[in-house]
C-alpha positions in Angstrom: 7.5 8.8 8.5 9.8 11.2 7.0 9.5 12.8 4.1 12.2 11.0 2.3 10.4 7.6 3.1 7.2 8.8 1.4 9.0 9.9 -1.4 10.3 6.1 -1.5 7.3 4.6 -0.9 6.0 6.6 -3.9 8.4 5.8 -6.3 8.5 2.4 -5.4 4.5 1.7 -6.4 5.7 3.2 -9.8 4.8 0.6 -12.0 1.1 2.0 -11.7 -0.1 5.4 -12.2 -1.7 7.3 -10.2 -0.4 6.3 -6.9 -1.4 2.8 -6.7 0.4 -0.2 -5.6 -0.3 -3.9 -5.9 -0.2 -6.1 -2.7 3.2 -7.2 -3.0 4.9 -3.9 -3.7 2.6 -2.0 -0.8 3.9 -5.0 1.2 7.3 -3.6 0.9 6.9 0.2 1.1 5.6 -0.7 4.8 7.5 -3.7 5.6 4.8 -5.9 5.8 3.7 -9.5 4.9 1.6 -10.5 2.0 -0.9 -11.6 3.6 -0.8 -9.5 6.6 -1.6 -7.0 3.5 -4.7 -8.6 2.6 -6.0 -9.4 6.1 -6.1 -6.0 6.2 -8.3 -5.4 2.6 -10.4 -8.1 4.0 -11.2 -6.4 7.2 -12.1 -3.3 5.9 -8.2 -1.4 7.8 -7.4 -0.9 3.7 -9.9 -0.2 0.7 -9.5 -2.4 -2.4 -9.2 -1.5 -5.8 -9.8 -4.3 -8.3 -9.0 -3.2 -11.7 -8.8 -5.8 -14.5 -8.5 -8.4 -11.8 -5.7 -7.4 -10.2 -6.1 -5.9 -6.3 -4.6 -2.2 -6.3 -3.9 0.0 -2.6 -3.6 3.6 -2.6 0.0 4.5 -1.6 -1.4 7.4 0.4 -3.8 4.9 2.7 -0.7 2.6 3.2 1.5 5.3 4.5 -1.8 6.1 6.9 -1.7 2.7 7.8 2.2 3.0 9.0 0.9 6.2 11.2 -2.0 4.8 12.5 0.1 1.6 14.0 2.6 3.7 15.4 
């Protein structure tokens, strides 16, 4: 990924500090499906983050997701 694309990906989970993104925005930074997203939280490929209910990703272990697949 270039480093444009990360820089994207960042600013797009912006809505939360800190790096994090919710399932549907860390859908988009990697092109993915909903629940192809959560599959992945469920099976242990991505580490959840529940924070006043709401399921958060680190940007950084989506973007390692990307490299890992390719």
């Amino acid at each position: 990924m270039s480093p444009g694309a990360v820089e994207v990906a960042t600013n797009m989970a912006g809505s939360i500090p800190g790096g994090f993104a919710t399932v549907p925005e860390g859908a988009k930074i990697v092109k993915l499906a909903e629940p192809t997203i959560r599959r992945y939280l469920t099976t242990k490929k991505l580490r959840r983050y529940k924070i006043g209910g709401r399921t958060l990703i680190k940007v950084a272990d989506l973007l390692g997701l990307i490299k890992e697949v390719k």
